[in-house]
C-alpha positions in Angstrom: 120.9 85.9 93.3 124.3 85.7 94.2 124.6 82.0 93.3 123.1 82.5 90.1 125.8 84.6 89.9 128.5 82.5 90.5 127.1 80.4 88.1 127.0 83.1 85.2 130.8 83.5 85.6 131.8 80.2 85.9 130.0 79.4 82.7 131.6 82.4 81.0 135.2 81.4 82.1 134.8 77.7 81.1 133.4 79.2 77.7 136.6 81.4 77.2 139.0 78.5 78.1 137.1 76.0 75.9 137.2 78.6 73.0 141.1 79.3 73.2 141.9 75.7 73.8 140.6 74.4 70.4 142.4 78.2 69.2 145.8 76.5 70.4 144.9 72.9 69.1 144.3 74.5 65.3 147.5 77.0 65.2 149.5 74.3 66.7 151.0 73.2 63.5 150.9 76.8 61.7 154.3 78.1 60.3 155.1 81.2 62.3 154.1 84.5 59.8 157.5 85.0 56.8 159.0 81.5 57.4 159.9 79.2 54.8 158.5 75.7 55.0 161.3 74.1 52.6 159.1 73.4 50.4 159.3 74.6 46.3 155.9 75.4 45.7 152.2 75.0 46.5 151.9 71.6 43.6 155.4 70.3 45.6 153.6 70.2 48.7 150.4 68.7 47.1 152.4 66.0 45.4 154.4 65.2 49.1 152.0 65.7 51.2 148.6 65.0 48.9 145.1 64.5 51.4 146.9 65.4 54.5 147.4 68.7 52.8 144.3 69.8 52.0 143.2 69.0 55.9 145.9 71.4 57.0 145.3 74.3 54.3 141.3 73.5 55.9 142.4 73.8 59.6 144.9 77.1 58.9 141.4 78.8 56.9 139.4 77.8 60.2 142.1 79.2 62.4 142.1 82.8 60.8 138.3 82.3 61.3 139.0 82.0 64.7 141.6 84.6 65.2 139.2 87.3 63.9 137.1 86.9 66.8 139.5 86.9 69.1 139.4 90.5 70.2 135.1 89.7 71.1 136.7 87.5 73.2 138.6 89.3 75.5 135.8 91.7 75.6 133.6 88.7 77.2 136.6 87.8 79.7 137.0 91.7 80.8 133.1 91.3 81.3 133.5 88.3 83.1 136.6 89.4 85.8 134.3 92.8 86.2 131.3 90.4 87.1 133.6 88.5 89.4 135.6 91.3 91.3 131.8 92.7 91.9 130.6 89.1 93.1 133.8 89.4 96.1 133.3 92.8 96.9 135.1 92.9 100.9 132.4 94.0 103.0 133.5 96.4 105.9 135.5 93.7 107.8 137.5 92.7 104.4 135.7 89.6 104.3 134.6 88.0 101.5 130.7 87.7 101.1 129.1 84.1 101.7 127.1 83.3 98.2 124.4 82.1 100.2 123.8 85.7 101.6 120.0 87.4 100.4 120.4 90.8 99.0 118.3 92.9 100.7 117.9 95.9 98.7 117.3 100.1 100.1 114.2 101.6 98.0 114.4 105.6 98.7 111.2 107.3 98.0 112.5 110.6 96.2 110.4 113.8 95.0 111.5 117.8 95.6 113.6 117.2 98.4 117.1 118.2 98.1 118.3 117.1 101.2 117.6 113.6 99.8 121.7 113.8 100.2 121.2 113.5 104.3 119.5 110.5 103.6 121.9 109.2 101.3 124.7 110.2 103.1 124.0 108.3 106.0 122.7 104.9 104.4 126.2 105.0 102.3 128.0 105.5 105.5 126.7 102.9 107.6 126.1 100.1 104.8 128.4 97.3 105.4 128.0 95.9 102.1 126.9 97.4 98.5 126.4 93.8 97.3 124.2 92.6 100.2 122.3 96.6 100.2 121.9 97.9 97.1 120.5 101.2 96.9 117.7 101.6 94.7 116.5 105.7 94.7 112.9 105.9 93.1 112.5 109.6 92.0 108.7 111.1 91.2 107.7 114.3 90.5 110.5 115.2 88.0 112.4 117.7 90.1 115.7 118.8 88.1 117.4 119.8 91.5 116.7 116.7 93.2 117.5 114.3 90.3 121.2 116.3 90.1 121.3 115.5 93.7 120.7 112.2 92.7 122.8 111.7 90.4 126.0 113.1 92.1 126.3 110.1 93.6 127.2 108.2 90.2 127.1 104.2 90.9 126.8 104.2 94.4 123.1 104.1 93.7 121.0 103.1 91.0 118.3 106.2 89.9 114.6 105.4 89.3 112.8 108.1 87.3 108.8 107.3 87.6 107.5 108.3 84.3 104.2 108.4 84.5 104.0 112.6 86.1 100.4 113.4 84.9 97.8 114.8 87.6 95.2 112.1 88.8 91.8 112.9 88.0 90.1 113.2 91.7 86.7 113.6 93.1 86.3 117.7 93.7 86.6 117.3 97.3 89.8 115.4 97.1 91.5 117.7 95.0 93.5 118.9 98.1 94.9 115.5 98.3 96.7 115.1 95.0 99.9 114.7 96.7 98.2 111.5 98.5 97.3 110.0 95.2 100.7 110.6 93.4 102.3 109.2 96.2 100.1 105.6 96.2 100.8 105.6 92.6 104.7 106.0 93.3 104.7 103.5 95.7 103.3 100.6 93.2 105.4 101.9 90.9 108.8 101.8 92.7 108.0 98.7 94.2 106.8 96.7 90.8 110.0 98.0 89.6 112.2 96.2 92.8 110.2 93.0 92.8 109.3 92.3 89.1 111.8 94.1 87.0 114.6 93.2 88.8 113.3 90.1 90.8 114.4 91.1 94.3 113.1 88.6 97.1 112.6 91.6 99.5 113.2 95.1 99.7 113.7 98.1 103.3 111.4 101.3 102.2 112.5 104.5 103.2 111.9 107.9 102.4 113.3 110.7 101.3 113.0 112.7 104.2 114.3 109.7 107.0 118.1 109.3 108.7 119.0 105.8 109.7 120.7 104.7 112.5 124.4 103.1 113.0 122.9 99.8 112.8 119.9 100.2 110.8 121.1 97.3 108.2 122.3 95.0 111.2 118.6 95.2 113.0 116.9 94.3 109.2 119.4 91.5 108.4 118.5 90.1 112.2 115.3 90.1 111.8 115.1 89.0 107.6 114.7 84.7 108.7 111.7 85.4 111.0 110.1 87.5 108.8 110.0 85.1 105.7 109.9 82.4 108.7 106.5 83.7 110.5 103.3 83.7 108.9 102.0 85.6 111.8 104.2 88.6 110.6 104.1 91.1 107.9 106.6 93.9 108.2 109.5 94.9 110.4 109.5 98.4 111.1 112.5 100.7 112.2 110.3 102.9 113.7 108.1 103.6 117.7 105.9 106.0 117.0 106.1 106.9 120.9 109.7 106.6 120.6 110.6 110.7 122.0 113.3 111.2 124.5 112.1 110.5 127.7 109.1 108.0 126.5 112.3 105.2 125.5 114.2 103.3 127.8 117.6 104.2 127.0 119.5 101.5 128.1 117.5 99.0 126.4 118.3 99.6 122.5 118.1 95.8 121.6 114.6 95.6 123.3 112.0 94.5 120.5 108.2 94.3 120.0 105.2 92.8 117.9 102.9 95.1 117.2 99.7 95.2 115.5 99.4 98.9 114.2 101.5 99.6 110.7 104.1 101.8 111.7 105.6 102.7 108.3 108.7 104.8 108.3 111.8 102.7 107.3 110.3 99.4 106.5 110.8 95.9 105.0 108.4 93.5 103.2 108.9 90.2 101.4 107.8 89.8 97.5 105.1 87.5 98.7 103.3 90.3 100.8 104.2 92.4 97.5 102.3 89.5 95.6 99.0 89.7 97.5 98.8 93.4 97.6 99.6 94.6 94.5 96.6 93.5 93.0 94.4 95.6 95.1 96.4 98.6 95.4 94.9 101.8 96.8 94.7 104.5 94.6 95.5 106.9 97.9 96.5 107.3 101.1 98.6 104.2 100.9 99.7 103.4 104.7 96.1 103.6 106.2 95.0 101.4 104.4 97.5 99.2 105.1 96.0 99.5 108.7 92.8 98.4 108.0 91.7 94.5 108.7 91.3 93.3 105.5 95.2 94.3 104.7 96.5 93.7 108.2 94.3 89.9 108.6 95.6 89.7 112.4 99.4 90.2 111.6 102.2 92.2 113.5 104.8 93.5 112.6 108.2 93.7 114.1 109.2 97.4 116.1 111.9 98.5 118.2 112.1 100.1 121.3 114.5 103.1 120.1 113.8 103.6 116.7 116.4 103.0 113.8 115.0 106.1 111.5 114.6 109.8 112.3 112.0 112.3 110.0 113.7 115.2 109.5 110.9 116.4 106.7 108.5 118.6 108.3 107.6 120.0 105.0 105.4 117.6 102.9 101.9 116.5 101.9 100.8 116.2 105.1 101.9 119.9 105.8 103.6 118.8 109.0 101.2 117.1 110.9 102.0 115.4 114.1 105.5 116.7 113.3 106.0 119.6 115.5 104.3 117.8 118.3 106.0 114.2 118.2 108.0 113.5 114.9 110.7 116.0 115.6 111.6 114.4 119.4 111.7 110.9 118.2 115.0 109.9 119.4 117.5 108.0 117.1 119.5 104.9 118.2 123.2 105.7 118.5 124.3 102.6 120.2 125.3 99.6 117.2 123.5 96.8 118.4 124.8 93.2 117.0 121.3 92.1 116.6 122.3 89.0 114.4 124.1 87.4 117.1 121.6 87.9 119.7 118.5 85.3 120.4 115.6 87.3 119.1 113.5 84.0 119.5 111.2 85.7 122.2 109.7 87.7 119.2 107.9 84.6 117.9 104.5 84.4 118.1 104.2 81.4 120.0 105.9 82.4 122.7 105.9 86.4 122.7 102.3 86.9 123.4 101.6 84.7 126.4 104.9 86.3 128.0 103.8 89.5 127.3 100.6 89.4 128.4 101.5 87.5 131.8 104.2 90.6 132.0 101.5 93.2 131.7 98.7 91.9 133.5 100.8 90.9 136.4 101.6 94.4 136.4 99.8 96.7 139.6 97.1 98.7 138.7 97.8 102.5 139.1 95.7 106.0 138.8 96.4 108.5 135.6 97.2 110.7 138.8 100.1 108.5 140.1 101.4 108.7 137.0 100.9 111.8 135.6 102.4 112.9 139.2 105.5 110.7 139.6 104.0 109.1 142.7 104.9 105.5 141.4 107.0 104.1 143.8 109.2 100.6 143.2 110.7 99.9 139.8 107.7 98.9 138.0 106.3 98.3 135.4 102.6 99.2 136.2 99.4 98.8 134.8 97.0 102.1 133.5 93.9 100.6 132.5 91.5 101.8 129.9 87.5 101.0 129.3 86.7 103.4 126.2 87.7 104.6 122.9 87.2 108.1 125.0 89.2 107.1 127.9 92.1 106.0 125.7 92.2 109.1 124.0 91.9 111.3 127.6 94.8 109.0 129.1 96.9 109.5 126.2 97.2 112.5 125.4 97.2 113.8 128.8 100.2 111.6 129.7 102.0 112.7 126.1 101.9 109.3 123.7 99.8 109.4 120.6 96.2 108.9 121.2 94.8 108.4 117.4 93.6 104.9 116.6 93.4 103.4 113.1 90.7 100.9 112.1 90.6 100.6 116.7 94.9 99.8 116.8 96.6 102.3 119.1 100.1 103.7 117.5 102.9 100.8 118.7 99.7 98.9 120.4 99.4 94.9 120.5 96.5 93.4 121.7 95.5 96.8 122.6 98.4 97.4 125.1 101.0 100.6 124.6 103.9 100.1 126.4 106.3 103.4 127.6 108.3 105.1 129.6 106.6 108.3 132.1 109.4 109.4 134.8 111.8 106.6 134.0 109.0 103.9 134.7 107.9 101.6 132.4 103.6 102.1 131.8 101.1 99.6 130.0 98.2 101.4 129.3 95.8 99.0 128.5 92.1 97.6 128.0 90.9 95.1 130.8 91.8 91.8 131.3 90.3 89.3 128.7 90.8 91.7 125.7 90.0 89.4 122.5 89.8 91.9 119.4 90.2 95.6 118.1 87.1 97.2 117.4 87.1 99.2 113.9 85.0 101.9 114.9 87.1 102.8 117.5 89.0 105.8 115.1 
């Protein structure tokens, strides 16, 4: 985008001097305004200067042509330096940006909320760049206090207004999810409007109700090659769903997974991904299907081990569920991690699962009552195994992680494994050794 760029104001500029350069050539020989030329009169000239004179009284009639549109002009060149002082914004360092540099652009989801300003607030304090992050705020529901809100913030972001605010017509027993079906509807929307209207290559979700971390844009930029690098892949997500205090290792904020569940909650996608699903849209309840196999076909996504967003909306559609119990301890990174200078190749497919596995198979097999006790003794990591859809859901919830599976994937599971952290000890609870495939009916 940004070379395209370049090349629109380079064009313009050589357009401008090209223009005024023939200006100069034709007034060259013009008589300043009120000065004699010598000359008697117009048939004196005539006689002296006969053909030649014509072609000069042609040129001088051409020139006030050209002075006339002078003033447009100037206008285009004002355009032009604007474009251009734009195109070297200084980034936070005072740098000028490389041309070669992908805009990745912010989408806020926006409704009722208000305290949309939190979230904007902090993704205009951390950004680095408003070239390379544009902020695109996608606003549904019509909400006068919101959009005011909104708009406060004047050209710091650009303000979506989804038009479309009629009431979806529902089976009866899904009237009580409305909300679910405005939302889906929002979210094709919003996203049709980043990718086809104004032909962005890749675009970080994030709703209204979410606060990012110091280095929220630097752990997306890191990670924005290997995603349109790794067919295996198909988001990178800011968020551990088992990421509470106390179920993170704290000293590890640059520790990244793959992971097969869909976490959602401050997310990136490329258009292509945009491309295949788009067509088959859901009409509701948007993320789980995301989650299901036919969406998913056997790809991970990228998650870290101290998540990069924090919800701070318990009120909602989903009137607060899971929020009081887990969403509200999830603990935000504070520590700026310089992710695009660190070798994130162990995330690669290739390599990332047979280390992982060898990592948490030759792990020691220990009781839920070691566990659950603080019994473990060395410095781990250790092994908790599970046999059932019933015995997953007993361990974890007993031991505090999430225990509800969508389409048979565990929250932050891969291959069926969940890693965390019980009494400052790293625990993989997972299926037996051989594992080969989720089963859907496990939910």
């Amino acid at each position: 985008m940004l070379r395209k760029r370049g090349s629109l104001i380079l064009g313009g500029t050589l357009l401008f001097v090209t223009w005024n350069a023939i200006l100069v050539l034709l007034l060259w020989g013009r008589p300043p305004s009120g000065q004699s030329d010598n000359k008697p009169n117009r048939e004196q000239r005539e006689l002296d200067e006969g053909p030649a004179f014509d072609v000069a009284a042609d040129v001088l009639r051409m020139a006030d042509t050209f002075e006339a549109e002078l003033e447009l002009q100037k206008k285009i060149l004002l355009q032009i330096q604007s474009h251009r002082s734009l195109w070297e914004l200084p980034n936070r360092s005072g740098q000028k940006l490389a041309p070669q540099q992908t805009a990745i652009p912010i989408l806020v989801i926006a409704c009722n909320r208000v305290t949309v300003k939190r979230c904007l607030d902090k993704l205009l304090e951390y950004r680095p760049s408003a070239e390379l992050y544009p902020i695109i705020v996608s606003q549904d529901c019509g909400h006068p206090e919101t959009a005011e809100v909104i708009h406060s913030y004047g050209n710091q972001v650009t303000h979506l207004k989804q038009p479309d605010l009629t009431d979806i017509v529902v089976r009866p027993e899904h009237k009580k999810f409305q909300g679910y079906y405005k939302i889906s509807r929002h979210y094709r929307w919003a996203l049709n409007q980043v990718f086809k209207t104004l032909s962005h290559s890749s675009v970080v979700i994030v709703e209204d109700d979410l606060e990012v971390a110091p280095d929220f844009f630097e752990y997306f930029r890191s990670l924005h090659p290997m995603l349109k690098s790794d067919p295996s892949l198909w988001c990178v997500s800011a968020w551990n769903d088992n990421g509470r205090d106390g179920f993170v290792d704290p000293g590890k904020a640059n520790l990244l997974y793959r992971t097969d569940f869909f976490p959602g909650l401050g997310w990136m996608l490329l258009k292509e991904l945009w491309d295949e699903l788009e067509p088959k849209w859901p009409a509701s309840f948007w993320d789980d299907w995301m989650r299901q196999p036919a969406q998913r076909r056997d790809r991970a996504c990228i998650r870290p081990e101290i998540s990069r967003t924090l919800t701070f909306g318990r009120k909602g559609v989903s009137l607060g569920q899971f929020y009081d119990k887990y969403l509200r301890y999830i603990k935000l990174n504070s520590e700026y991690v310089p992710f695009t200078k660190l070798d994130l190749s162990y995330l690669k497919e290739e390599t990332y699962r047979q280390e992982f596995e060898n990592k948490v198979y030759s792990a020691p097999v220990v009781s839920y009552e070691e566990v659950k006790q603080g019994q473990l003794t060395g410095s781990g990591p250790f092994r908790l195994q599970y046999s059932s859809k019933d015995s997953f859901k007993v361990l974890a919830k007993n031991l505090g992680v999430m225990d509800d599976l969508k389409s048979g994937v565990p929250r932050a599971g891969y291959r069926g494994v969940v890693s965390f952290m019980s009494r400052g000890k790293r625990i993989y609870l997972a299926p037996p050794p051989g594992w080969t495939r989720y089963d859907p009916t496990w939910s």
